[in-house]
SEDRENNU-871657 format. One record per residue: residue in one letter; x, y, z of N, C-alpha, C in turn. Coordinates in steps of 0.05 Angstrom, whole numbers, padded with zeros to 5 digits, always signed. Atoms other than C-alpha are relative to their C-alpha. Example, Ala and Ser with C-alpha at 12.3 -4.5 7.8 and 13.67 -1.06 7.14 Angstrom:
% SEDRENNU-871657
a+00018-00024+00000+00246-00090+00156+00018+00024+00000 s-00016-00024-00001+00273-00021+00143-00015+00022+00014 
//
This chain:
% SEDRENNU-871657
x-00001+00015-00024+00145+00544+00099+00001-00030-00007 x-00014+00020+00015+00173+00472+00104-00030-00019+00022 x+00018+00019-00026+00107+00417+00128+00018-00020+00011 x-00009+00019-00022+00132+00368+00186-00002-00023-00020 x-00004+00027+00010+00156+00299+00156-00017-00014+00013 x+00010+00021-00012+00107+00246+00158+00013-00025+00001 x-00010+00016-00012+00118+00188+00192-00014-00028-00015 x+00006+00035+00010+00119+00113+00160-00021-00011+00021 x+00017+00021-00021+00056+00074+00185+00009-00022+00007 x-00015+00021+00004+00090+00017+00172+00025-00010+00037 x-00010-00001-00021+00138+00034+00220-00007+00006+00033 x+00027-00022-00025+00094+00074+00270-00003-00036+00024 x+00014+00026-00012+00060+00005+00285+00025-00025+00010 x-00019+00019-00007+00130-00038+00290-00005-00026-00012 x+00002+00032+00009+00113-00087+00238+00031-00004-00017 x-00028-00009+00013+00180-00108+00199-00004-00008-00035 x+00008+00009+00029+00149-00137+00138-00024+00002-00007 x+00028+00001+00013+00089-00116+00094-00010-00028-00017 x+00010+00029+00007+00051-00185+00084-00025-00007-00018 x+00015+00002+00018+00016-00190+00016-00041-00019+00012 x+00034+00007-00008-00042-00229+00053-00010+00006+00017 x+00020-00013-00025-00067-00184+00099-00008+00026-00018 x+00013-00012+00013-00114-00153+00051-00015+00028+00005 x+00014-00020-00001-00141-00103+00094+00019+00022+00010 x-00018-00010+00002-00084-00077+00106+00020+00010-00020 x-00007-00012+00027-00064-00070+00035-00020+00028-00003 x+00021-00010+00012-00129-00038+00023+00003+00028+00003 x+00000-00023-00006-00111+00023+00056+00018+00014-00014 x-00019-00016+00018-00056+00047+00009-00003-00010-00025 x+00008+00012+00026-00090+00023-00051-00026+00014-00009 x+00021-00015-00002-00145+00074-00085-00026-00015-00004 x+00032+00016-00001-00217+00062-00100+00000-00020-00026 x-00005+00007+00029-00191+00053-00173+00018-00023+00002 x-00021+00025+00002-00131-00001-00156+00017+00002+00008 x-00022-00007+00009-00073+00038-00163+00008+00005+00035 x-00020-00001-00021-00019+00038-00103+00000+00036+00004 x-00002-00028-00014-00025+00110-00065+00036+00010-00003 x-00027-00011-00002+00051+00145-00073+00008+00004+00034 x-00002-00010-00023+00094+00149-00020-00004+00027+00014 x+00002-00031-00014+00095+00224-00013-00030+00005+00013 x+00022-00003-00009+00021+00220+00002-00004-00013+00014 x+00005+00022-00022+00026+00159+00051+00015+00005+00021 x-00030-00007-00019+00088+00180+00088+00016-00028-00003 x-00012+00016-00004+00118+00118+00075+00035-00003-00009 x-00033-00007+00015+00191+00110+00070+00003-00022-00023 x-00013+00014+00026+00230+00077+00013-00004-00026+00006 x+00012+00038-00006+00229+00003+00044-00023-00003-00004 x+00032+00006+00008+00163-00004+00057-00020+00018-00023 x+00016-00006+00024+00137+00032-00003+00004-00031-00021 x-00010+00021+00016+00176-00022-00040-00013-00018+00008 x+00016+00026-00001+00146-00077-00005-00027-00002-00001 x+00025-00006+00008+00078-00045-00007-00004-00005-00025 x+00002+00004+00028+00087-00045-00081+00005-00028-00009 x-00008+00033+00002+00115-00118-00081-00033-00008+00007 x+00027+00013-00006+00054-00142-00041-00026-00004-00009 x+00027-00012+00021-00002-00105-00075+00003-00017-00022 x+00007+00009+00025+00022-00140-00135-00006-00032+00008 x+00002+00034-00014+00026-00215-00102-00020+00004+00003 x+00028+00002-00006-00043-00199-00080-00019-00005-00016 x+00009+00003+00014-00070-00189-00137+00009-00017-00022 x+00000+00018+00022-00040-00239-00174-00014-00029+00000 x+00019+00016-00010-00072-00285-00132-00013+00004+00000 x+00032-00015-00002-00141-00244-00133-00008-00003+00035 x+00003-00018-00037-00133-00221-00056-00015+00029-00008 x+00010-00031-00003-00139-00156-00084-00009+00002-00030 x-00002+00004+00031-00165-00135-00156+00019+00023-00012 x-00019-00019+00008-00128-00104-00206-00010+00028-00007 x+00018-00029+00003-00178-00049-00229-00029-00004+00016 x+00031+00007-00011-00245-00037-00179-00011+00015-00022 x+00027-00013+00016-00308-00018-00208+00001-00006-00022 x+00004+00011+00034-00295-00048-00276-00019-00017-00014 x+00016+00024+00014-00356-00071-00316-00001-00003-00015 x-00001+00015+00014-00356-00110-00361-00031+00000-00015 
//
């Protein structure tokens, strides 16, 4: 049996661009560990995965977001 296509949040909501500084909105496709969630597990389509992935990194290159959580030092 074939599951129902999920649907882009991205799109859902009618935003047209994923905006590296809206952090809490990164946050949610980003795990506990750092790493960018896949689209097949987000539903997101091909654009906005891409810009998800663009942003996430702008974020953290600026330290919006980090690059690994829980890491001590």
């Amino acid at each position: 049996m074939r599951r129902s296509r999920k649907v882009c949040p991205v799109c859902e909501s009618g935003v047209r661009t994923v905006d590296y500084k809206d952090d809490r909105a990164l946050n949610r496709f980003v795990t506990e560990r750092g790493k960018i969630i896949p689209s097949r597990l987000t539903g997101m389509c091909a654009r906005h995965q891409r810009q998800l992935a663009t942003a996430v990194k702008r974020a953290r290159f600026i330290a919006l977001l980090p690059y690994i959580r829980g890491h001590a030092r």
